[in-house]
Structure formats: C-alpha cells, structure tokens
N, C-alpha and C positions, 0 to 999 in steps of 0.2 A: 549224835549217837552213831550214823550210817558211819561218819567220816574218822570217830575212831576206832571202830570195827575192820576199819581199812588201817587204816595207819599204825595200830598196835602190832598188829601181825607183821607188818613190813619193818618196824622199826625195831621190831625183837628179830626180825632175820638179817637184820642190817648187823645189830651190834653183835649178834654172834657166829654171823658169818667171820667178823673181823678178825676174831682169833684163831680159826679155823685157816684163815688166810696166813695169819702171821704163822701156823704153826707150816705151813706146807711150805713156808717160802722159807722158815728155818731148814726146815730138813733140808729142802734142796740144797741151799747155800751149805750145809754138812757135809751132806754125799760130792757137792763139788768140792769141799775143803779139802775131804778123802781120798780126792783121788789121787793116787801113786805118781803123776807127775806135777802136781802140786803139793804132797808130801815133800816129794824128792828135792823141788824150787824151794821149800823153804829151809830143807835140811842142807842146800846150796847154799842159800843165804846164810844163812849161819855158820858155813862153813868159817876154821880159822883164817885163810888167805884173807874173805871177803870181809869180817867184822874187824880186821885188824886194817881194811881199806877206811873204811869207815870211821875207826877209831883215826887213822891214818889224818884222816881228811877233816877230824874236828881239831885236830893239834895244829898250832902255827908252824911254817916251814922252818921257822928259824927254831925248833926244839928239833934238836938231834938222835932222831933214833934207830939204831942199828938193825942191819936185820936182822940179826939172834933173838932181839929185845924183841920187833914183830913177830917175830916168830913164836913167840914167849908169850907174848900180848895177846895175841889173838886167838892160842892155846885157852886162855883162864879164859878170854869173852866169848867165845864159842862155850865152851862147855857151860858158861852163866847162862846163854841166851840158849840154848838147848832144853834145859831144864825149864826155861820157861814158853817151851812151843804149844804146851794144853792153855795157856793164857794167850799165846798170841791166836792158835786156832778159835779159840772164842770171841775173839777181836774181829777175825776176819767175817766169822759169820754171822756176827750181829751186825758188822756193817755192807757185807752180801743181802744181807736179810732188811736194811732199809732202802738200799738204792736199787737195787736190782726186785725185775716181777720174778715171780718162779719160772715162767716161761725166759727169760733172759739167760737164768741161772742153766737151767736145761741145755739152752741150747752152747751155751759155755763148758758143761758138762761134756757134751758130745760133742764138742770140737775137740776139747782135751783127751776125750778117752780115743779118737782117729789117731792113726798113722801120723799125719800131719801134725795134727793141735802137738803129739805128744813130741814129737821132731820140733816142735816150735818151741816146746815149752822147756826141752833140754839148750837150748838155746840162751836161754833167758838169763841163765846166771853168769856165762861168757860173757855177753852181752854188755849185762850190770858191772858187772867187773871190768871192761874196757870203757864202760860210761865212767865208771868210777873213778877209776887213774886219767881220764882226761878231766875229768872237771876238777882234782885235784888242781892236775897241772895249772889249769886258768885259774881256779879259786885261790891257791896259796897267796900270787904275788895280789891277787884282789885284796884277802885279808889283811895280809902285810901294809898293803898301802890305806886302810880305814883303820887298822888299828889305832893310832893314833888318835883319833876321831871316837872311836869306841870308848877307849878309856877314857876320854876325858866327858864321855857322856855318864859313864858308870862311876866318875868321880865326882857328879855334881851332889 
C-alpha cells in the first residue's frame, strides 16, 4: 500500500508530464519554423530556378530540355510546391518535434535569429543550388551508365 501511494503519484506525473513536453517542444520547433530566415530558406527552395534543378536532376541527361521549357518547368513547380508550404511547415515540425529536445531547437532559434545564423542561412539556397548543378553533373553520366541495369530490373 506505502509503495503505491508512491508510485501512483509519480506515474501520473510521468505520463502527463509527457504531453506537456511534447507540446513545448512543438511550439518551439514552430516559432523556429517561423522564423523569417527560415521562411525566406524555404520560399528559396521552392523558388522556380531551384525545383526546376531538381526536376532538372530526376530527368536522364539524355531528355532534352531547353531553357524556355526550364524556365516553364519550374514556373508550374514552384507555384505547385508553394501552395503546399502549410504541409511542408507541418512536416518540418513534427520532425523538429521528434529529434530535437526544446533546448536544441532554442538554441537553433538564436543562432538563426543573430547576425550570423541569419548571414548563414541566406547562404543556404546558393549553396544548395551549386550543390545541385554538381551532383547533376556526376549523377547524369552515373544514371546513364545503370540505366541499363535498371530497366531490366523493373522488367523482371
């Protein structure tokens, strides 16, 4: 009787501590989503140059597409992927909200909202964009050379 007199009280602060936890480390991972240089990274990302890289870099080298057509291209996927930035911000913070503690997210926070974080984090889409157009460049002739090998895996 002593031992659940102990243990009930603990095991009901336990289990609703837990939600009380998950809700603090949502919000945080929110207010970081929020912030203006992490808006701005993801309205970067979506920009047309970058998802028309993307689209750029799921296509085999050998389909020919002009720049008008990229330029076209990535006009309609930018605006598709735009529309769905309330879906990706709730992506981001349900997976902010399992791997990060709140204190992580915090201090992510306040690197982003400095001088710095935010000089770092305009950074990020140039960055992604010269990451992107090289690993094209390696990745195409990669493609090209398993294609072979592909289709006749997707033919068995």
């Amino acid at each position: 009787m002593i031992l659940a007199r102990f243990f009930t009280p603990l095991a009901l602060a336990c289990f609703t501590a837990a939600p009380l936890f998950a809700q603090d480390v949502t919000e945080a991972a929110r207010a970081y989503a929020e912030l203006p240089a992490v808006q701005r990274q993801i309205d970067e990302m979506f920009a047309p140059d970058m998802v028309a890289q993307f689209f750029r870099a799921g296509v085999p080298a050998s389909v020919v597409i002009s720049p008008d057509q990229m330029v076209r291209i990535g006009a309609i996927l930018s605006e598709a992927m735009l529309e769905k930035k309330p879906e990706v911000m709730n992506v981001m913070v349900a997976q902010m909200s399992t791997l990060f503690t709140v204190e992580e997210i915090e201090a992510l926070t306040d690197f982003y909202e400095s001088d710095t974080g935010a000089s770092a984090m305009a950074k990020m889409q140039p960055y992604m964009q010269g990451v992107m157009v090289s690993m094209t460049e390696v990745m195409g002739p990669v493609q090209q050379a398993v294609l072979p090998d592909i289709i006749e895996i997707l033919e068995e």
